[in-house]
OpenMM code with the backbone's topology and positions (N, CA, C; nanometers):
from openmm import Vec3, app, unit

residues = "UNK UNK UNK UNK UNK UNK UNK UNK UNK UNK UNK UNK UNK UNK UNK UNK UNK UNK UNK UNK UNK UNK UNK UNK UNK UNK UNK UNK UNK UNK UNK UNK UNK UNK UNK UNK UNK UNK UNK UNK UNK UNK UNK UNK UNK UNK UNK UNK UNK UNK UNK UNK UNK UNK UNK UNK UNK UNK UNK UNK UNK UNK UNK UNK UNK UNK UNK UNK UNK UNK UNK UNK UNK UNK UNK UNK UNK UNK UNK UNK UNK UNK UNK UNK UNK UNK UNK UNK UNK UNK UNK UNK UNK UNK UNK UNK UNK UNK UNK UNK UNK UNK UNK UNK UNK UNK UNK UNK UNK UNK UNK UNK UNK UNK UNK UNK UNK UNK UNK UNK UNK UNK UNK UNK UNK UNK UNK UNK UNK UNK UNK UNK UNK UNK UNK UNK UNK UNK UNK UNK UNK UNK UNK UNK UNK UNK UNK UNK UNK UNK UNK UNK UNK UNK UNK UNK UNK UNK UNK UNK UNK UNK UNK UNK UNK UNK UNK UNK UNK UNK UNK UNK UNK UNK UNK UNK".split()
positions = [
    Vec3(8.3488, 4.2614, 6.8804),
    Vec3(8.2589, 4.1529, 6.8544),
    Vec3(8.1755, 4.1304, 6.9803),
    Vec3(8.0458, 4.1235, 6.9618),
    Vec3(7.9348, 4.1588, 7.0695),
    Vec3(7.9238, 3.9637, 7.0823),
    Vec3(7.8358, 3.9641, 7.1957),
    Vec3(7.8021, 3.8373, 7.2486),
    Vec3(7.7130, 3.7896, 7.1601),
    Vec3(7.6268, 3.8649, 7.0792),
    Vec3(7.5505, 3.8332, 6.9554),
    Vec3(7.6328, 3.7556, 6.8621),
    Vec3(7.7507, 3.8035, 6.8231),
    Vec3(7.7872, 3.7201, 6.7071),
    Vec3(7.8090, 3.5485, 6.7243),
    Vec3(7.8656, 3.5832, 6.8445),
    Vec3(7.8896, 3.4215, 6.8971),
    Vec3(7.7515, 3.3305, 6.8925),
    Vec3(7.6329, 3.3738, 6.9599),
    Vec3(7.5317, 3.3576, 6.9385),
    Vec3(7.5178, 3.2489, 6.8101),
    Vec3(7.5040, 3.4148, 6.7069),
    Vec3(7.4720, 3.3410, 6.5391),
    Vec3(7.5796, 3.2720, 6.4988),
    Vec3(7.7372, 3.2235, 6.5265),
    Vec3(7.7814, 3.1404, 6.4697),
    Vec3(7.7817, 3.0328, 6.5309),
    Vec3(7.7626, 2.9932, 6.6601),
    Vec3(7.7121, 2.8892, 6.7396),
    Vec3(7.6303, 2.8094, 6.6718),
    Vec3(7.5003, 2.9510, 6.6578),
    Vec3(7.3643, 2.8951, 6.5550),
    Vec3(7.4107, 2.8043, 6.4654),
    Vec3(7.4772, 2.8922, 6.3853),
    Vec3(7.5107, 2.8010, 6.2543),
    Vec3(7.6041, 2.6978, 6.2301),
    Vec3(7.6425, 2.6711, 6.3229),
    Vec3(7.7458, 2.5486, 6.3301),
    Vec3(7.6365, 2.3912, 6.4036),
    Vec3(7.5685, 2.4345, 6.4933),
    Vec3(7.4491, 2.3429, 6.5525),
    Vec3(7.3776, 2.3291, 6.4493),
    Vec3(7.2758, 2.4311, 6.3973),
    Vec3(7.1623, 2.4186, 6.3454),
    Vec3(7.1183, 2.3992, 6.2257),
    Vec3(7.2200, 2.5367, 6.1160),
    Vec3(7.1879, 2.5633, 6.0029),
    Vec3(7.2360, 2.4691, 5.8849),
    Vec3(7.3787, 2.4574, 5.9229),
    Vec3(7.4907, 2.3387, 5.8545),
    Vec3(7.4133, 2.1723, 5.8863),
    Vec3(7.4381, 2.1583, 6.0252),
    Vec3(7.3830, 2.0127, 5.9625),
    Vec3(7.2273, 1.9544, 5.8976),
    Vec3(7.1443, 2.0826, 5.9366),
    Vec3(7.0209, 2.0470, 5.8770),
    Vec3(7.0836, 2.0780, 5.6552),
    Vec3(7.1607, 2.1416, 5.6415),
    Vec3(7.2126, 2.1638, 5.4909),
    Vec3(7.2607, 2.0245, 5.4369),
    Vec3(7.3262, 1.9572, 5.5615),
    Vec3(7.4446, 1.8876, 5.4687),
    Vec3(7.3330, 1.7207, 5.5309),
    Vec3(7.2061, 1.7386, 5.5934),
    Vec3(7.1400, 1.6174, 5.5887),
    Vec3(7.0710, 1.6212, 5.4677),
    Vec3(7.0396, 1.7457, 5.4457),
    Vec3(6.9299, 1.7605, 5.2481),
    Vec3(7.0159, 1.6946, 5.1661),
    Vec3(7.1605, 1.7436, 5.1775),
    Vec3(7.2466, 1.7210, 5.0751),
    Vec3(7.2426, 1.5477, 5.0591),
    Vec3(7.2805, 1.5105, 5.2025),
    Vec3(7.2799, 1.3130, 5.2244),
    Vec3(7.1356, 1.2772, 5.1269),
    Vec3(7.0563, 1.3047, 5.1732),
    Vec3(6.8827, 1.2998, 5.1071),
    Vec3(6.9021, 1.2440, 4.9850),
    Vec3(6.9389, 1.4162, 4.9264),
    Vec3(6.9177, 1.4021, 4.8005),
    Vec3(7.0245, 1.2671, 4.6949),
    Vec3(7.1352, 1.2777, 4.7785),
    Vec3(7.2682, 1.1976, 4.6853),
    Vec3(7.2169, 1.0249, 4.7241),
    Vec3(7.1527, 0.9922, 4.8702),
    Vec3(7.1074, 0.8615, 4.8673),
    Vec3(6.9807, 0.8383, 4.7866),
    Vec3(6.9132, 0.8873, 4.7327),
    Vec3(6.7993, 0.9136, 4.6342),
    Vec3(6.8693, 0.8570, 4.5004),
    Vec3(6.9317, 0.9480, 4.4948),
    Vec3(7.0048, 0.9441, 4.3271),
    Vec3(7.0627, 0.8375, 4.3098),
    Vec3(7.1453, 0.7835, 4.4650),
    Vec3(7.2046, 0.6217, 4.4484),
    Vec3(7.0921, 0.5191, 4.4606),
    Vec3(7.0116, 0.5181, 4.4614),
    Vec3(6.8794, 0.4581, 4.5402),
    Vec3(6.8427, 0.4522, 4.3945),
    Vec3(6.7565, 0.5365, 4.2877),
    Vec3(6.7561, 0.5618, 4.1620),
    Vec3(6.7929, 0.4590, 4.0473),
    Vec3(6.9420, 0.4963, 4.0520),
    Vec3(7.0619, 0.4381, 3.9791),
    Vec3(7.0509, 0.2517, 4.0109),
    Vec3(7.0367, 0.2787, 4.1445),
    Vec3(7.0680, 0.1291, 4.1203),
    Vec3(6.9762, 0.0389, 4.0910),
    Vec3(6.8195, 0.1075, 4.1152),
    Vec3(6.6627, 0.0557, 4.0737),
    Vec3(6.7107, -0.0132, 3.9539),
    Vec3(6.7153, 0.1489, 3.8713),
    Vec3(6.7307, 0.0948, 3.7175),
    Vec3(6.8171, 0.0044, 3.6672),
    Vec3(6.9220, 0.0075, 3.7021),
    Vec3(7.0593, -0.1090, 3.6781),
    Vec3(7.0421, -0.2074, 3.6774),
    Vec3(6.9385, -0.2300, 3.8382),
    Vec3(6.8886, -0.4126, 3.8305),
    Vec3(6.8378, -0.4342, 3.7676),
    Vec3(6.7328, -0.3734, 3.6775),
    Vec3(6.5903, -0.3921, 3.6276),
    Vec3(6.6054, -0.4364, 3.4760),
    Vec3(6.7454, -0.3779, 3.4449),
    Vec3(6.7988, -0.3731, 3.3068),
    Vec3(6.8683, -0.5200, 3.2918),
    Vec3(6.8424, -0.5619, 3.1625),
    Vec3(6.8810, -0.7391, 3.1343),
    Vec3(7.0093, -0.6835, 3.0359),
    Vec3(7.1191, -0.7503, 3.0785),
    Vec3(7.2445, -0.7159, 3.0319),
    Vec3(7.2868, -0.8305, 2.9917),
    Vec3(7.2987, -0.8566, 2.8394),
    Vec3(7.3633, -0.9988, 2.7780),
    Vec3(7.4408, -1.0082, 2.7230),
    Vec3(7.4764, -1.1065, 2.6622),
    Vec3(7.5852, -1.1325, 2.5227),
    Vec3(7.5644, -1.2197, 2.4651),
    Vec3(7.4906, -1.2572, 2.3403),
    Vec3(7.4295, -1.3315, 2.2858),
    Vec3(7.5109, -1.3390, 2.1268),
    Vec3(7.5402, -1.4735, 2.0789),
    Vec3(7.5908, -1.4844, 1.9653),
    Vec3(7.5278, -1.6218, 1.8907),
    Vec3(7.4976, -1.5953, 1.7975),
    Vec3(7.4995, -1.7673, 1.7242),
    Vec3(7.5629, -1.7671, 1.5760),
    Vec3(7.5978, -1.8783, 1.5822),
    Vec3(7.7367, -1.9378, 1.4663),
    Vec3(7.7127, -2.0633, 1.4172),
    Vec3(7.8039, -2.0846, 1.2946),
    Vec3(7.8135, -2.2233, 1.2147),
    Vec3(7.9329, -2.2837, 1.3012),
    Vec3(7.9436, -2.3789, 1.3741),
    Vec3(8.0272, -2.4608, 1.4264),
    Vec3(8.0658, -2.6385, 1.3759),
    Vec3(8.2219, -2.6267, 1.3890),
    Vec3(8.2272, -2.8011, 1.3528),
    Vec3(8.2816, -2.8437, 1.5054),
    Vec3(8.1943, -2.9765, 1.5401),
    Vec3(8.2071, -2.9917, 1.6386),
    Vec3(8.3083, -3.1816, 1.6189),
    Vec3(8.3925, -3.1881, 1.6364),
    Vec3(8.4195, -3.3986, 1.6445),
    Vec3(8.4170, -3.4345, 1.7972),
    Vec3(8.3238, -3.5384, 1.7947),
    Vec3(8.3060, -3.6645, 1.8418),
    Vec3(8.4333, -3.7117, 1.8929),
    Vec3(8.4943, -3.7475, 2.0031),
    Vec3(8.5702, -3.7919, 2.0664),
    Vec3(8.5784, -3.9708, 2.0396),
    Vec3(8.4864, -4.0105, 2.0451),
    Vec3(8.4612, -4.1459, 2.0551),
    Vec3(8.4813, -4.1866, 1.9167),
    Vec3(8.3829, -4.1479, 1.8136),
    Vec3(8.3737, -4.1821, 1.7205),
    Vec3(8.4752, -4.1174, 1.5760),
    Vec3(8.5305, -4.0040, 1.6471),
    Vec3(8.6303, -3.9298, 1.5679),
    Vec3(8.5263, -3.8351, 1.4289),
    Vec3(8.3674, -3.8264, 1.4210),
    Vec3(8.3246, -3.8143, 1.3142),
    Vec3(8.3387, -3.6440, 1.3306),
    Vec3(8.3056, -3.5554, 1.2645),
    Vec3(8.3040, -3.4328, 1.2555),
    Vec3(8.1586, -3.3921, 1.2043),
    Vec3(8.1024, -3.3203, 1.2731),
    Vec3(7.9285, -3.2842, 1.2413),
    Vec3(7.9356, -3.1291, 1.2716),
    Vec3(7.8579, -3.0449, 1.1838),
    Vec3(7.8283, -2.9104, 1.2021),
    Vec3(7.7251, -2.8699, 1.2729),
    Vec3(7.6892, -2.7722, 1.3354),
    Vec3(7.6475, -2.7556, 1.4334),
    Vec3(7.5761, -2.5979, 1.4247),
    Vec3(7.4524, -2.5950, 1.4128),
    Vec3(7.4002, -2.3908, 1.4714),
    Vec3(7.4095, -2.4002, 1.5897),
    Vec3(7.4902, -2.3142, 1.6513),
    Vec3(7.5043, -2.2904, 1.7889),
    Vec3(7.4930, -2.0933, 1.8442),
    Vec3(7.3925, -2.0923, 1.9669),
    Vec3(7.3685, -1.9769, 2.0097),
    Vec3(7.3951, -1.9948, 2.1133),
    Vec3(7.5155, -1.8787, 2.1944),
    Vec3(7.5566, -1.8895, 2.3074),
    Vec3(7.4966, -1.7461, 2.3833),
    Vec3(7.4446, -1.7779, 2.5152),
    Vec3(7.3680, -1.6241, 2.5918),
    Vec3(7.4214, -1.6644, 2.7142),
    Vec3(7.5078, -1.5404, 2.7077),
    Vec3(7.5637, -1.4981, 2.8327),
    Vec3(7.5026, -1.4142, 2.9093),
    Vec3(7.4579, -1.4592, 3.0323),
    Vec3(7.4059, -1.3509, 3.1647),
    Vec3(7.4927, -1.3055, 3.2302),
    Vec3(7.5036, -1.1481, 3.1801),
    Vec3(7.5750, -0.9983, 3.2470),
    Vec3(7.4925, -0.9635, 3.3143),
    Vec3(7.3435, -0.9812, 3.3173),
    Vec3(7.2577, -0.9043, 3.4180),
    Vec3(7.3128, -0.8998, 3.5519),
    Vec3(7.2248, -0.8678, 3.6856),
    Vec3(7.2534, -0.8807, 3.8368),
    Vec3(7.1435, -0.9763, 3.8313),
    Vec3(7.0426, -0.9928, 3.7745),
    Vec3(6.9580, -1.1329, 3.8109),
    Vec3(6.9139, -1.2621, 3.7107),
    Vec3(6.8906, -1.3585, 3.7448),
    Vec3(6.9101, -1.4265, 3.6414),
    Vec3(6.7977, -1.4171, 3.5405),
    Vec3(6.8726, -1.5119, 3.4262),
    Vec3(6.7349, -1.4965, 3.3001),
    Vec3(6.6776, -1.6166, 3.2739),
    Vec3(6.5477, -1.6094, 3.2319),
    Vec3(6.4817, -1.7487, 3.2146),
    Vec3(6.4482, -1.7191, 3.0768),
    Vec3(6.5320, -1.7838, 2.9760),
    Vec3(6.5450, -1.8355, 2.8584),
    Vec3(6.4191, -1.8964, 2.7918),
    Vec3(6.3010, -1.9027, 2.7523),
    Vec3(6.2170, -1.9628, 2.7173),
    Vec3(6.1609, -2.0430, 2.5649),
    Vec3(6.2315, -1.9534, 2.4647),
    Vec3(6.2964, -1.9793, 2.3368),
    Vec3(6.3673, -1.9348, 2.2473),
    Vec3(6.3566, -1.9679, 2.1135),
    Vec3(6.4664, -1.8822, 2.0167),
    Vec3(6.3429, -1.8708, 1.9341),
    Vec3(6.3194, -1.7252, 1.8544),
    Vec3(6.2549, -1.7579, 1.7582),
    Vec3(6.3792, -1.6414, 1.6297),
    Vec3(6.3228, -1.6550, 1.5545),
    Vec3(6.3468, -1.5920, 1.4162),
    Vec3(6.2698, -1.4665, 1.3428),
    Vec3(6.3100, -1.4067, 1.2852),
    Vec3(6.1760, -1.2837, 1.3040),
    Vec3(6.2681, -1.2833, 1.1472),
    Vec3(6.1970, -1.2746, 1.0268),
    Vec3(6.2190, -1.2078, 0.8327),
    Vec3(6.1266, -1.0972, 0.8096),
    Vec3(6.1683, -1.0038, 0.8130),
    Vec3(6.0896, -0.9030, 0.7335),
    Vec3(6.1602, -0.8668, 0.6063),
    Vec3(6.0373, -0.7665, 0.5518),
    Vec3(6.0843, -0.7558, 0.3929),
    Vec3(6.0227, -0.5968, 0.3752),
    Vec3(6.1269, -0.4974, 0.3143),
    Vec3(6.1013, -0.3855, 0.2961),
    Vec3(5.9792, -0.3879, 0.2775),
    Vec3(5.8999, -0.2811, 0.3598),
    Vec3(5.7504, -0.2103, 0.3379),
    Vec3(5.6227, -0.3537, 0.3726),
    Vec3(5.7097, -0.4188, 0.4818),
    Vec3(5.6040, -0.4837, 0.4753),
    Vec3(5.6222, -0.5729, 0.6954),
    Vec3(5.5593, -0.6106, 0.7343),
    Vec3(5.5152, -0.6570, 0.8731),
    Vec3(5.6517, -0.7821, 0.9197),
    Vec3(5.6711, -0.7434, 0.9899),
    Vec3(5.7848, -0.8659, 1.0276),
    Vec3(5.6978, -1.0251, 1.0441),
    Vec3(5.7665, -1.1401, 1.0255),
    Vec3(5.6853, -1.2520, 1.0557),
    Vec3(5.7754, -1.3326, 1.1229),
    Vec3(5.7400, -1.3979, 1.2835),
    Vec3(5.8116, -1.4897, 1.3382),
    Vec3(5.8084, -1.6126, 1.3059),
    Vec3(5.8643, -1.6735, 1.3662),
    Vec3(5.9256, -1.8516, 1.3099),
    Vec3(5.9892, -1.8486, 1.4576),
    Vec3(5.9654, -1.9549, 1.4779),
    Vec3(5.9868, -2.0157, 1.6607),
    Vec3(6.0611, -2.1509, 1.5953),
    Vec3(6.2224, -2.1932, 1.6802),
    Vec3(6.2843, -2.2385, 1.6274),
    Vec3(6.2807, -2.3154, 1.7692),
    Vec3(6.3378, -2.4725, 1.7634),
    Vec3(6.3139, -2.5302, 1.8642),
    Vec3(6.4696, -2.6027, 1.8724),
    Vec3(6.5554, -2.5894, 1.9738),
    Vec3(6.6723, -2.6973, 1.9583),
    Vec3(6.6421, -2.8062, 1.9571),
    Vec3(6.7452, -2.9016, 1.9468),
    Vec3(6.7654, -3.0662, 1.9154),
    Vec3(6.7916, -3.1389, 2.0396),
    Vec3(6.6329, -3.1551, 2.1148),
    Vec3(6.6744, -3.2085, 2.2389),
    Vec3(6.7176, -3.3343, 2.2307),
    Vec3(6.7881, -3.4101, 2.1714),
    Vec3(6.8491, -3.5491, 2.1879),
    Vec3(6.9755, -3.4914, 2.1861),
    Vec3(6.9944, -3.3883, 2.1984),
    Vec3(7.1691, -3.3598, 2.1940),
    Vec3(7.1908, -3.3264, 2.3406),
    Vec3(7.3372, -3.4134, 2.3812),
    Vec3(7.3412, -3.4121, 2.5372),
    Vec3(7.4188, -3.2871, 2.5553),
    Vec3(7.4934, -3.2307, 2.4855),
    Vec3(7.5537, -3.0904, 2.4855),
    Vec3(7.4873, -2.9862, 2.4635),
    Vec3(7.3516, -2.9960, 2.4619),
    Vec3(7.2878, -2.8836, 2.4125),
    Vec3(7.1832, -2.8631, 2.5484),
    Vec3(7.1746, -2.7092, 2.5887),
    Vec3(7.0745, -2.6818, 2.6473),
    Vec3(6.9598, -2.6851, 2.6114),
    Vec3(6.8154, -2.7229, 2.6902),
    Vec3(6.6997, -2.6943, 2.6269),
    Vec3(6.6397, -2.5775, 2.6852),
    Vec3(6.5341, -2.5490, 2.6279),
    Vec3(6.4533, -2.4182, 2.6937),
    Vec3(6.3061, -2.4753, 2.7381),
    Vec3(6.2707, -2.4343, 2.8826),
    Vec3(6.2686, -2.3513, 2.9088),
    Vec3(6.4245, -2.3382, 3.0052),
    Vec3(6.4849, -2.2749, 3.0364),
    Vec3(6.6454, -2.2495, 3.0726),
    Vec3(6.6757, -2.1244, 3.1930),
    Vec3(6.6935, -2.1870, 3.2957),
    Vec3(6.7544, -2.0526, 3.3921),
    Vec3(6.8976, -2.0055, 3.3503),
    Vec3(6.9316, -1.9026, 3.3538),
    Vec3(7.0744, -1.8835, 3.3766),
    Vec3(7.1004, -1.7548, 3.4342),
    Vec3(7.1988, -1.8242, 3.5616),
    Vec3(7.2380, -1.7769, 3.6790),
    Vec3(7.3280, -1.6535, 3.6382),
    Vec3(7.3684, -1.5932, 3.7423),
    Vec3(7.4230, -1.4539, 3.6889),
    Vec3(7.5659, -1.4810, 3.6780),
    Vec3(7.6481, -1.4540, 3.5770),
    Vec3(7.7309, -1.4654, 3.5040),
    Vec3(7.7886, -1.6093, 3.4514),
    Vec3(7.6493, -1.7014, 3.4078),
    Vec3(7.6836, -1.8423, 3.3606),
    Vec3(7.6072, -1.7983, 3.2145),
    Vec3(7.6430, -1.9435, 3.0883),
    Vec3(7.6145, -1.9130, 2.9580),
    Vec3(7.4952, -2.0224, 2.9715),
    Vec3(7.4596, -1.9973, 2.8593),
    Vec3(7.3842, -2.1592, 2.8216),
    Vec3(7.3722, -2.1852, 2.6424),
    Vec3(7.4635, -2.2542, 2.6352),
    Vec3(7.4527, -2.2838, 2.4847),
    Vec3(7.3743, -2.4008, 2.4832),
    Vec3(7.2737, -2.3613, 2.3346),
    Vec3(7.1786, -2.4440, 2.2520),
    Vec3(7.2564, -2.4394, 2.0943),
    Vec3(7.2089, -2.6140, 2.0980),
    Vec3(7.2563, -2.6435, 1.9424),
    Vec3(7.1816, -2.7346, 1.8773),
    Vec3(7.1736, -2.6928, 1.7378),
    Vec3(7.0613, -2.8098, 1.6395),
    Vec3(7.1769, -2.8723, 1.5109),
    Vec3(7.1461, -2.9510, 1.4737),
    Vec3(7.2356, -2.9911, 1.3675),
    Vec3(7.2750, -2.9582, 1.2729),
    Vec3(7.3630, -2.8871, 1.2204),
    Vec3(7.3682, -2.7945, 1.0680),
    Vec3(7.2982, -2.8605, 0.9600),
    Vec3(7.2289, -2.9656, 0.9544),
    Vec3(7.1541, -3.0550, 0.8472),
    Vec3(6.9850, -2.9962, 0.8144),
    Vec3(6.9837, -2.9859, 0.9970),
    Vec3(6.8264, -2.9763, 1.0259),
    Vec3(6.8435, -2.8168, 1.0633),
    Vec3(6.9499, -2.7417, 1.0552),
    Vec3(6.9364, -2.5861, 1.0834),
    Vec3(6.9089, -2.4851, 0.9188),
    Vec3(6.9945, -2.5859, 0.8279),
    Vec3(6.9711, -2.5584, 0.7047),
    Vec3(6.8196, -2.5704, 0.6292),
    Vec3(6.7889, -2.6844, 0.6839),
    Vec3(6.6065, -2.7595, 0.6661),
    Vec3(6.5036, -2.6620, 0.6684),
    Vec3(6.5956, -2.6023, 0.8005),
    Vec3(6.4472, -2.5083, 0.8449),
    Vec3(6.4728, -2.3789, 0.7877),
    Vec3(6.5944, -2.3242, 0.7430),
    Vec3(6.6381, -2.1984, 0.7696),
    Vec3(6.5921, -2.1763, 0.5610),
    Vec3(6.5981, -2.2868, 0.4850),
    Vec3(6.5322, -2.3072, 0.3901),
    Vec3(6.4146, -2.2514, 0.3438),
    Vec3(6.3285, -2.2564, 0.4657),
    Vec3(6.1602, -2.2590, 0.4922),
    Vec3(6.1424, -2.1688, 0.4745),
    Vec3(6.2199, -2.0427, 0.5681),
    Vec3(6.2287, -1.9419, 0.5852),
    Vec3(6.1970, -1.8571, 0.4633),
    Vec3(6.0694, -1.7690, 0.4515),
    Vec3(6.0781, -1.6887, 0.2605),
    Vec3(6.1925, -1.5523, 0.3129),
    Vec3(6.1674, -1.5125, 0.1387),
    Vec3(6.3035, -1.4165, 0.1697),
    Vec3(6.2926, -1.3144, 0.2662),
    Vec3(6.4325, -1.2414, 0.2869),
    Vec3(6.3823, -1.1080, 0.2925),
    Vec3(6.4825, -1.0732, 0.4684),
    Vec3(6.5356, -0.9659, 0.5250),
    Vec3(6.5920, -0.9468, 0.6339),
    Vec3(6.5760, -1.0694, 0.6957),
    Vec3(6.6962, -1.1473, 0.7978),
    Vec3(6.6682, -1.2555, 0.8883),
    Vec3(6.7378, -1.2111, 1.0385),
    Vec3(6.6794, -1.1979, 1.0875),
    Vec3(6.7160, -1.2047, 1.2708),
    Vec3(6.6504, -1.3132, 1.3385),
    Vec3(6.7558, -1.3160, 1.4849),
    Vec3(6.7458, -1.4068, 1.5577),
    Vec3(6.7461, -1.3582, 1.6493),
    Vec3(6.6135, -1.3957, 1.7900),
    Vec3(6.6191, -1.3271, 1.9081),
    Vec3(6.5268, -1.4335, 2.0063),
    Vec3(6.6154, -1.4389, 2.1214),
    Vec3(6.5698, -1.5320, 2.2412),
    Vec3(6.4147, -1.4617, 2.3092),
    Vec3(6.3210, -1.5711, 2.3469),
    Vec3(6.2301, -1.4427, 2.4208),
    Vec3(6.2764, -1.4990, 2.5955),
    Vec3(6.1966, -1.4325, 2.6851),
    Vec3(6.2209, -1.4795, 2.8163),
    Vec3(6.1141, -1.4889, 2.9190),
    Vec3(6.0670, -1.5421, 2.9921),
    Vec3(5.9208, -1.5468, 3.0329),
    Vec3(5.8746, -1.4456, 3.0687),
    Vec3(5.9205, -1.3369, 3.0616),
    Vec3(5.8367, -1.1942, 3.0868),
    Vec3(5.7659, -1.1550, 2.9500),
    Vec3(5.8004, -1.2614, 2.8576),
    Vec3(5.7768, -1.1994, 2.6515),
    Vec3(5.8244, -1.0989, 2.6198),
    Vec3(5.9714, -1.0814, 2.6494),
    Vec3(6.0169, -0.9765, 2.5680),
    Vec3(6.1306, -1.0568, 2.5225),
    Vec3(6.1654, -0.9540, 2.3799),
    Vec3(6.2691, -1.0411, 2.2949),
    Vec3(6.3618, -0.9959, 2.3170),
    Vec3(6.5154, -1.0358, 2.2861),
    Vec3(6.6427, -0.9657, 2.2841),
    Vec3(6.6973, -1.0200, 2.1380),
    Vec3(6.7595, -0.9196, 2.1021),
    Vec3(6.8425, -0.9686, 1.9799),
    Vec3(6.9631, -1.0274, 2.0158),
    Vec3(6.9928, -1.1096, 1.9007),
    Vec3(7.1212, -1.2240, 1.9286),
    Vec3(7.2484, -1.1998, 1.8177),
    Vec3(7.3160, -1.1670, 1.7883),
    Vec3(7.4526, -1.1464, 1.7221),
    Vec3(7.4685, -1.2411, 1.6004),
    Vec3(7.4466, -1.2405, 1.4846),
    Vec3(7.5236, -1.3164, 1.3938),
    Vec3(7.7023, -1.3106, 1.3737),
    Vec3(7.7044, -1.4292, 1.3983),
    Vec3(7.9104, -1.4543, 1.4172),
    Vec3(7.9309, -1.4308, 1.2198),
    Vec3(8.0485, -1.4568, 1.2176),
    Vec3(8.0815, -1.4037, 1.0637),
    Vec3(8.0867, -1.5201, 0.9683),
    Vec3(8.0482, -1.6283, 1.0185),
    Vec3(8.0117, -1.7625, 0.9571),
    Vec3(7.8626, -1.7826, 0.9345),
    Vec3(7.8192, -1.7179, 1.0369),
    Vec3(7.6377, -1.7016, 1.0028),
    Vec3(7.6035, -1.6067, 0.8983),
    Vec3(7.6756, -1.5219, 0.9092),
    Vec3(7.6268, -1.3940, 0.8524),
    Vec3(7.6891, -1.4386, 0.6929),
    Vec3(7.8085, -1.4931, 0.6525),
    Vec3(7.8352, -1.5552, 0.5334),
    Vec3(7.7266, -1.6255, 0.5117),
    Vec3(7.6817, -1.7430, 0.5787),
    Vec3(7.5664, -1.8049, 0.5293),
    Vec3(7.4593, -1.7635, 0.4982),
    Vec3(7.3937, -1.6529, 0.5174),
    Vec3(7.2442, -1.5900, 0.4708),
    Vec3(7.2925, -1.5232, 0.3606),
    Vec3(7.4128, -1.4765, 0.3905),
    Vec3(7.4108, -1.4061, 0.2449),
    Vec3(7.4353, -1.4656, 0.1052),
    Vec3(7.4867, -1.6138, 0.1160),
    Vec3(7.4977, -1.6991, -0.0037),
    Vec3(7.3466, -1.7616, 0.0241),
    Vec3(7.2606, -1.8061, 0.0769),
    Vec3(7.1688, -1.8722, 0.1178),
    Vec3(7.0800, -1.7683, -0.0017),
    Vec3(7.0632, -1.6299, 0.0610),
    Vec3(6.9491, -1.5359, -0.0250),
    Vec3(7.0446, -1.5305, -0.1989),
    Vec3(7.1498, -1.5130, -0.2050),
    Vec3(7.2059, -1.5384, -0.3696),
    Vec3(7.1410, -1.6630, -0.4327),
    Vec3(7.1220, -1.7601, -0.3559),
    Vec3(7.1268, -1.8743, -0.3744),
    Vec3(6.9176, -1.8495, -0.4286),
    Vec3(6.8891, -1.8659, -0.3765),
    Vec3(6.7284, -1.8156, -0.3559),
    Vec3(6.6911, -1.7273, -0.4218),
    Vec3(6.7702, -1.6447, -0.4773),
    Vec3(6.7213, -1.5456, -0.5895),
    Vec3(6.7944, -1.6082, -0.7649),
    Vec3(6.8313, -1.6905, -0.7510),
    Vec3(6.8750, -1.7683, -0.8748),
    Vec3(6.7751, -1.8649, -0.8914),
    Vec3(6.6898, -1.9280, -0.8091),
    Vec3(6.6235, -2.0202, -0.8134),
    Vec3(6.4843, -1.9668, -0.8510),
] * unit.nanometer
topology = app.Topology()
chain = topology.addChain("A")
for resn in residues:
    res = topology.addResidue(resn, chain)
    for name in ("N", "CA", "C"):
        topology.addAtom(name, app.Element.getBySymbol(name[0]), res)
């Protein structure tokens, strides 16, 4: 083994390797760099609304309740701005309906609404005046989706008490 070889593995232990394994750092802090852009950017929820009976402590009365609960999973918070309703009907244009909670209710959130990262914010209207409106409504598919001040919508979960109710609601509406 000549004084040359020492040379070139010298070389390559100084020169060749760590300029390899800094590309390698490069490229893998990129990809984490990437990953985590997108992750933040993405609105991560849990959104449900339901028929609820709620009693009165004081008064002992028992009152029903539409209630939509949105949970922030995101990393940043969400600004809640409303609920609307969206019915479409085979072969034909979806149509919104903007639904407003019952701001005299002290348990109920209103919108417009921050919520912090991993807090809820439940909104509720009265099952009297949720029926009133939900009445109005003509036939045909019914969803429910929050928008947020950027105007984009998210869809919201029907619980298995909601989802009973539209479906006797439209029986009900096609007899009439």
């Amino acid at each position: 083994m000549g004084s040359g070889d020492l040379i070139n593995a010298s070389n390559l232990l100084t020169t060749i390797l760590p300029s390899w394994l800094t590309a390698i750092g490069t490229i893998g802090a990129t990809v984490v760099a990437l990953w985590l852009a997108l992750k933040a950017g993405k609105l991560r929820y849990y959104a449900e609304a339901s028929l609820v009976d709620m009693v009165d402590i004081h008064t002992k009365n028992n009152e029903g309740f539409f209630k939509v609960d949105i949970f922030n999973k995101s990393a940043n918070p969400i600004r809640i701005e409303g609920l609307v309703w969206k019915v479409s009907k085979a072969l034909s244009r979806s149509r919104n309906f903007v639904m407003l909670p019952d701001f005299n209710n002290p348990i109920s959130d209103n919108p417009p609404k921050l919520i912090k990262i991993g807090e809820k914010a439940s909104f509720l209207i009265k099952e009297i005046d949720f029926k009133k409106g939900t009445s109005l409504l003509p036939e045909g598919k019914v969803s429910l989706y929050f928008y947020t001040s950027d105007s984009r919508t998210y869809k919201i979960r029907f619980a298995k008490s909601l989802r009973d109710y539209f479906e006797n609601h439209k029986k009900i509406k096609r007899k009439n």
